[in-house]
Legacy VTK file of the C-alpha trace (Angstrom):
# vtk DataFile Version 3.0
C-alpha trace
ASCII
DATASET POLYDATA
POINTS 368 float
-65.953 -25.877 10.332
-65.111 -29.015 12.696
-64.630 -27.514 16.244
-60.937 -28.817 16.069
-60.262 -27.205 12.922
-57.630 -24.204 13.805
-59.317 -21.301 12.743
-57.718 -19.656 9.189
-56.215 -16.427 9.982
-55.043 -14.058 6.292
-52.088 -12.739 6.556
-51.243 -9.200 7.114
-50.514 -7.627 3.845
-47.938 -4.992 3.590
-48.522 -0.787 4.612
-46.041 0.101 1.731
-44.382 -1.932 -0.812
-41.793 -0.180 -3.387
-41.029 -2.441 -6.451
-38.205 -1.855 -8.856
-37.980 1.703 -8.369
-35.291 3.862 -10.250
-34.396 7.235 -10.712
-31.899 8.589 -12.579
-30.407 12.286 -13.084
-27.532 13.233 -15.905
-27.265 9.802 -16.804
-26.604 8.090 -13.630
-29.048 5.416 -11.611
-29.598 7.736 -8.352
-31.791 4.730 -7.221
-31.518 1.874 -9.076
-34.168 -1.381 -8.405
-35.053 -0.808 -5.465
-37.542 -2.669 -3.347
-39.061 -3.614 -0.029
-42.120 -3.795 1.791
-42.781 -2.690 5.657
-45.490 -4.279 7.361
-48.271 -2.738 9.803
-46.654 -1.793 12.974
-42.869 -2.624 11.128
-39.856 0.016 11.221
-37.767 -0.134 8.429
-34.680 1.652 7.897
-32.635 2.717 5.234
-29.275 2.738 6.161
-26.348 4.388 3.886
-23.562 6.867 3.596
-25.065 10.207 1.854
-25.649 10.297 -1.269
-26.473 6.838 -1.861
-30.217 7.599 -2.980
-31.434 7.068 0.617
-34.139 10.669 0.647
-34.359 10.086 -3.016
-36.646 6.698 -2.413
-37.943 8.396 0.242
-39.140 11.633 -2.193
-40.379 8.915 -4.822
-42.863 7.519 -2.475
-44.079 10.356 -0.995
-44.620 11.811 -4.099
-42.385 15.185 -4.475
-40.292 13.352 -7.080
-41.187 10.911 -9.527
-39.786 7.800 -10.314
-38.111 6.837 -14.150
-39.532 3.424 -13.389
-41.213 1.215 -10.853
-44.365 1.187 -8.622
-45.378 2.118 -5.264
-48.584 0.831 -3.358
-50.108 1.810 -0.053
-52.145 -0.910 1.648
-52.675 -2.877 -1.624
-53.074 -0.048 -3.591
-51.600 0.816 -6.648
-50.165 4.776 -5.893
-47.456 5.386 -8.555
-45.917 3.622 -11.722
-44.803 5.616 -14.766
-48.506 6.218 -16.191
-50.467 6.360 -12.756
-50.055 9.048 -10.154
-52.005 9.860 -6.832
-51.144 13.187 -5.536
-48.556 13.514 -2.538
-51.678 14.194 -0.483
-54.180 11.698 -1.623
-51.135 9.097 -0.647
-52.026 8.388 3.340
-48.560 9.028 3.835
-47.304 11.214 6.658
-43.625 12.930 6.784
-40.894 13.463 9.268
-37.811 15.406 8.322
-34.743 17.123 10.337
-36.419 20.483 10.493
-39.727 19.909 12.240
-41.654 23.275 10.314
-43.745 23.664 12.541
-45.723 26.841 11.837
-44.791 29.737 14.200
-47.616 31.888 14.135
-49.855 28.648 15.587
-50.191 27.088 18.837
-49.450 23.258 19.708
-52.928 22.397 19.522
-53.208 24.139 15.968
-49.971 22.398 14.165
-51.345 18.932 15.219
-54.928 20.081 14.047
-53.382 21.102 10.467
-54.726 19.449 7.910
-56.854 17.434 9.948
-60.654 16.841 8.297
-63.903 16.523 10.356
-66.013 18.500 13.394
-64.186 20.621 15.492
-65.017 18.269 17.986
-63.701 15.148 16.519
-60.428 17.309 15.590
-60.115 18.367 19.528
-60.414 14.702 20.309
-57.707 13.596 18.183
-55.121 16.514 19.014
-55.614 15.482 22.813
-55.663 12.093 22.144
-52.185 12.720 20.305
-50.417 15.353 22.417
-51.371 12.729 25.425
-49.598 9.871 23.972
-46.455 12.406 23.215
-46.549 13.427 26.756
-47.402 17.136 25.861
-51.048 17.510 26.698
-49.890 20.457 29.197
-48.402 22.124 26.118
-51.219 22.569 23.478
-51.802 26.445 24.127
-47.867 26.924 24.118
-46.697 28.404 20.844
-43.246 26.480 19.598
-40.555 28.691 19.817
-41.528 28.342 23.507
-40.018 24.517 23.444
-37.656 22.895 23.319
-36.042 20.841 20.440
-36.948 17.657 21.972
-40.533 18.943 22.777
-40.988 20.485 19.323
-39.966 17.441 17.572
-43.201 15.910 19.621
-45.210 18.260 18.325
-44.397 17.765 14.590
-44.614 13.643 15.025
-48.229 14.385 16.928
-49.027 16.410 13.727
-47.674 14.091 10.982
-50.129 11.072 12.685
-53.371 13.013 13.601
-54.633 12.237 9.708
-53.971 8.615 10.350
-51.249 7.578 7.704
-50.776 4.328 6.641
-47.075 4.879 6.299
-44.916 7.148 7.782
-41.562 8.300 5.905
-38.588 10.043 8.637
-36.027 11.863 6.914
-33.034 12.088 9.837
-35.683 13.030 11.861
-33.486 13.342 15.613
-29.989 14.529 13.786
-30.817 18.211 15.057
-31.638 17.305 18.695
-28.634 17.271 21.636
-27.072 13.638 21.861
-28.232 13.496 25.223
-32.154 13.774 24.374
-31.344 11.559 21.257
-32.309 7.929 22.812
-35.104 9.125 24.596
-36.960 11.067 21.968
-36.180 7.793 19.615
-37.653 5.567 22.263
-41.024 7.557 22.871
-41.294 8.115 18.867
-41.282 4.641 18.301
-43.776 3.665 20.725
-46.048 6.055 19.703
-45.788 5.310 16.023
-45.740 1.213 17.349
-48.824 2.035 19.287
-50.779 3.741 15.649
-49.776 0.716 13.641
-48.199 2.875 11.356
-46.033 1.580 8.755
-42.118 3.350 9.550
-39.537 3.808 6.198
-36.897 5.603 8.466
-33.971 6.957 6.702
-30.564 7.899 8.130
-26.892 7.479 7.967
-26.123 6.493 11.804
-25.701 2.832 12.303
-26.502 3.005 15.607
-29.743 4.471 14.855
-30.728 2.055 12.416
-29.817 -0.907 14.985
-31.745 1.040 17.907
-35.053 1.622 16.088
-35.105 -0.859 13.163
-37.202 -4.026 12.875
-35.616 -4.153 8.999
-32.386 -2.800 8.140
-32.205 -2.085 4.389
-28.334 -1.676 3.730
-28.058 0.756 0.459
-24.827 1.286 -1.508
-24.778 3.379 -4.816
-28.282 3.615 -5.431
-29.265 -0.478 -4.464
-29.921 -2.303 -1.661
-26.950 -4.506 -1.343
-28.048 -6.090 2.082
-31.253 -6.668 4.100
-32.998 -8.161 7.019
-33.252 -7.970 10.641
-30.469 -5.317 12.913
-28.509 -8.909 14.287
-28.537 -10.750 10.979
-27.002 -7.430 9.375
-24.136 -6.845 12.139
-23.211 -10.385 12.465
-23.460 -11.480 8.603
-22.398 -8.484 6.496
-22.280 -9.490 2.842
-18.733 -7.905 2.232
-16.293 -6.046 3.422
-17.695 -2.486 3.566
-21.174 -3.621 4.892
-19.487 -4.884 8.004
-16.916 -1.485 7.661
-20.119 0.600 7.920
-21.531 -0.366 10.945
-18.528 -0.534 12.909
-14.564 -0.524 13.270
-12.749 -3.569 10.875
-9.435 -5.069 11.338
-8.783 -6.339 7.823
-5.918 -9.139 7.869
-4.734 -9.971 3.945
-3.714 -13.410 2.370
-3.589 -15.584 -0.568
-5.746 -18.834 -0.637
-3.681 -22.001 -1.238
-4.782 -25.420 -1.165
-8.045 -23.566 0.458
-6.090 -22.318 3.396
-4.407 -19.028 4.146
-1.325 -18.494 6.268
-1.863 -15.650 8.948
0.259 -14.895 11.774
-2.958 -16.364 13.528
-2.218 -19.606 11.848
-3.903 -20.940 8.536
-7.785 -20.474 7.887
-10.298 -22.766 5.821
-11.436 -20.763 3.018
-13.544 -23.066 0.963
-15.224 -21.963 -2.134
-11.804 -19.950 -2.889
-10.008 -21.018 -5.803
-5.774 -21.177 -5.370
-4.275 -17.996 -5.887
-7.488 -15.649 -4.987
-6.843 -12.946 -2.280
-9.108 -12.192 0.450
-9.676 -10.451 3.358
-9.993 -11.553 6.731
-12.319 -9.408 8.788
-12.545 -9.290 12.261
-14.045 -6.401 14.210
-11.520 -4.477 17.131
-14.396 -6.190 19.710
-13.679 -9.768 19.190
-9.547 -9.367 18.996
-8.706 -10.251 22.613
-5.406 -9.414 24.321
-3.804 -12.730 25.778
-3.163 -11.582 29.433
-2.313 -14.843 30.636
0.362 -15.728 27.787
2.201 -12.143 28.050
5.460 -12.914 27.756
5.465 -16.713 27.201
4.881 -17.190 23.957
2.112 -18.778 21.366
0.209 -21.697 22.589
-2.150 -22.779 20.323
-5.826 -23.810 21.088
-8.557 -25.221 19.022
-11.248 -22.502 19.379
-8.493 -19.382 19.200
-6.001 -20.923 17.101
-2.427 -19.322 17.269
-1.816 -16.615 19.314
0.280 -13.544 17.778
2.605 -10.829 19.299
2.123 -7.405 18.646
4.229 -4.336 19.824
1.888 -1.151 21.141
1.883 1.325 19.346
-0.736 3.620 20.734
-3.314 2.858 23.623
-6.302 5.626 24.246
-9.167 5.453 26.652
-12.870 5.767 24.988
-15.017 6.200 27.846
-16.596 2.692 28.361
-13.408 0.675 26.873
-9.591 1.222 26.111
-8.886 1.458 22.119
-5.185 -0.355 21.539
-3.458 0.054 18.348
-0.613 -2.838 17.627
1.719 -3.439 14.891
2.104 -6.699 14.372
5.574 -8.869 14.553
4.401 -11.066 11.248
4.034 -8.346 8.545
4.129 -5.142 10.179
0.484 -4.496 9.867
-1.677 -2.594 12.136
-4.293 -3.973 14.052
-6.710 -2.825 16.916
-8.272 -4.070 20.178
-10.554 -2.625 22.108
-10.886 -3.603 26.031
-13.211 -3.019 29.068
-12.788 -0.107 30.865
-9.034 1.103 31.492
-6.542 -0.604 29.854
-3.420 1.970 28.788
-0.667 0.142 28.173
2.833 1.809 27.494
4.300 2.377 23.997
6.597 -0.510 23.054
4.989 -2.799 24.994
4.688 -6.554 23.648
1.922 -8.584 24.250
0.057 -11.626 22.520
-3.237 -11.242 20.832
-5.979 -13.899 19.903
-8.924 -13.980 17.763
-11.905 -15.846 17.576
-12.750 -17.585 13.949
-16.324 -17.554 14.435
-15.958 -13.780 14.837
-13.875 -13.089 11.789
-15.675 -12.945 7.874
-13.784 -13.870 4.749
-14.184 -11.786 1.603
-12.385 -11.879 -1.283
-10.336 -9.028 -2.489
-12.694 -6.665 -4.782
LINES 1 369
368 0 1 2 3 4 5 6 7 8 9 10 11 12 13 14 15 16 17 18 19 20 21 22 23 24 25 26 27 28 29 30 31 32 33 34 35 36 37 38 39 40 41 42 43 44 45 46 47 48 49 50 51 52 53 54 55 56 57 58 59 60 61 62 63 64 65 66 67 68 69 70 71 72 73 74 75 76 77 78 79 80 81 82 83 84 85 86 87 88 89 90 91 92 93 94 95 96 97 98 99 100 101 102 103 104 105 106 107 108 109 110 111 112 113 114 115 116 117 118 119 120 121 122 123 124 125 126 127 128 129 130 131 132 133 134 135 136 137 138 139 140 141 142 143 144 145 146 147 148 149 150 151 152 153 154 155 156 157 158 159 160 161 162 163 164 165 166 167 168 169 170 171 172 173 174 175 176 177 178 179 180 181 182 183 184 185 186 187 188 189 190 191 192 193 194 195 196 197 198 199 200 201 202 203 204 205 206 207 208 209 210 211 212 213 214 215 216 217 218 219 220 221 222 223 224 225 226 227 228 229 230 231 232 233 234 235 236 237 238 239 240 241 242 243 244 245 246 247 248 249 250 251 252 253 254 255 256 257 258 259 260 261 262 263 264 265 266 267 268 269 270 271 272 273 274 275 276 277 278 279 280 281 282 283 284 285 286 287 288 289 290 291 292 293 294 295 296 297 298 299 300 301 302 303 304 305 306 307 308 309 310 311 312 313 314 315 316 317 318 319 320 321 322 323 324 325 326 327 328 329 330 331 332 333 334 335 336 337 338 339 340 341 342 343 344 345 346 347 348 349 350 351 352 353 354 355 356 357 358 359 360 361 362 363 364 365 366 367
């Protein structure tokens, strides 16, 4: 090789990779053609309302359910189609769920040594190594009804990663723990499992979750993935209305496309690719609809980037903690729209005032 030559590097080939799989009971797709792949080191989440087949993947590939169709492989390797089945435990695959079961009759040390194969040596090694990296070293001789929840939940992740997995599948794994323990128990778990290499298919129903601890966001809707890529993409180009409904508060604003333009009370908007006569929505989250403080009371003033401002009569104002929530019905059509401000903002009932919104904020869908 000439000393210039940049030196060929392979690429890193995926922990898990799911292809096609369905599952269907009485009839219905449960899951239906689903796949992905999560890379060494990668957290992906599935993100969904319940019952949209989010623990049903997650059951197919670790192996307590089986799929109708499909495959599954672990580093490269072929684990499950319809004819080919490596046991749940031959898999590499390590589990999380909400309820830690951890065994009660064992100490710290002996959950995390569960399972574990070699000398008793190389078994001390690796619970120490473990319950060191979980902050809970102090704690191996404890027994677990003398933790916490935050401190047991340590314990079970410790225990799920002293084989080694590959992969690593968490079912809801924090929804039982107090809100306030919530971002720092995420934070540590996902350093640890960061630190491993480990492979993360992380399921829940908490957007905020998925956007916290997600490197991948797999968006799933009636069985399919209808959206996926990285947290920002996801939240700042949903693919229709109800993605970007899911992960936070809409403002929908109605209209009819003519001559690829609809007429809002916040002036007309482009809608090319729209034939005449097809309704959409306008979406535009309660975040990016500002209140026009300077205009109160003098009327719309149009500006390039904002467009035309429109009044709006309060109808209800309530304080959230970090921002104000203000509810408006709007002078044009009646409708209701919402704005949420910094910090204190509690405006009386009946008050008028003159909103904005910014167009490269707001998403166009059409009517479904």
């Amino acid at each position: 090789m000439n000393a210039h030559t940049p030196a060929q590097t392979t690429p890193a080939h995926p922990r898990l990779e799911i292809r096609n799989l369905r599952r269907r009971f009485q009839g219905r797709d449960v899951v239906s053609d689903v796949s992905l792949k999560v890379m060494p080191g990668q957290v992906t989440c599935l993100l969904g309302p319940s019952g949209c087949g989010k623990s049903t993947t997650l059951r197919m590939i670790a192996g307590v359910d089986m799929q109708d169709s499909g495959e599954i492989y672990v580093d490269g390797d072929l684990v499950c189609d319809t004819l080919h089945r490596v046991p749940p435990e031959g898999r590499s695959i390590g589990l999380m769920f909400q309820d830690f079961a951890l065994f009660p009759h064992l100490s710290v040390a002996a959950n995390v040594a569960f399972g574990l194969k070699g000398s008793k040596d190389e078994k001390r090694t690796r619970v120490e190594e473990l319950l060191n990296k979980v902050g809970l070293l102090s704690a191996l001789n404890k027994f677990p009804h003398e933790l916490s929840g935050g401190e047991q939940q340590r314990v079970a992740l410790a225990r799920a990663l002293a084989p080694r997995p590959s992969v690593m599948l968490m079912d809801e794994p924090f929804s039982g723990l107090d809100e306030r323990l919530k971002d720092e128990i995420r934070d540590s778990t996902l350093e640890v499992l960061k630190a491993e290499g480990t492979a993360v298919l992380l399921v829940t129903h908490e957007p905020d979750e998925a956007m916290r601890m997600a490197d991948e966001i797999a968006l799933m809707r009636d069985g399919k993935i209808v959206q996926q890529g990285a947290p920002y993409n996801i939240y700042n180009a949903p693919k229709d209305k109800k993605s970007a409904a899911f992960f936070s508060d809409i403002n929908v604003i109605g209209g009819k496309v003519e001559g690829a333009l609809v007429s809002t009370a916040f002036g007309e908007f482009l809608c090319p690719g729209h034939a005449d006569g097809t309704p959409v929505d306008i979406v535009i989250r309660p975040q990016h609809l500002r209140i026009d403080f300077d205009r109160a009371g003098r009327g719309p003033n149009p500006t390039p980037q904002d467009g035309t401002p429109a009044r709006g009569i309060v109808e209800r104002a309530r304080f959230m903690g970090r921002e104000s929530l203000v509810e408006f019905r709007m002078d044009f059509d009646g409708s209701i729209l919402r704005a949420t401000v910094p910090s204190v903002f509690l405006p009386k009932v009946g008050t008028p005032l003159w909103l904005m919104l910014r167009r490269e904020r707001c998403f166009v869908f059409p009517v479904t």
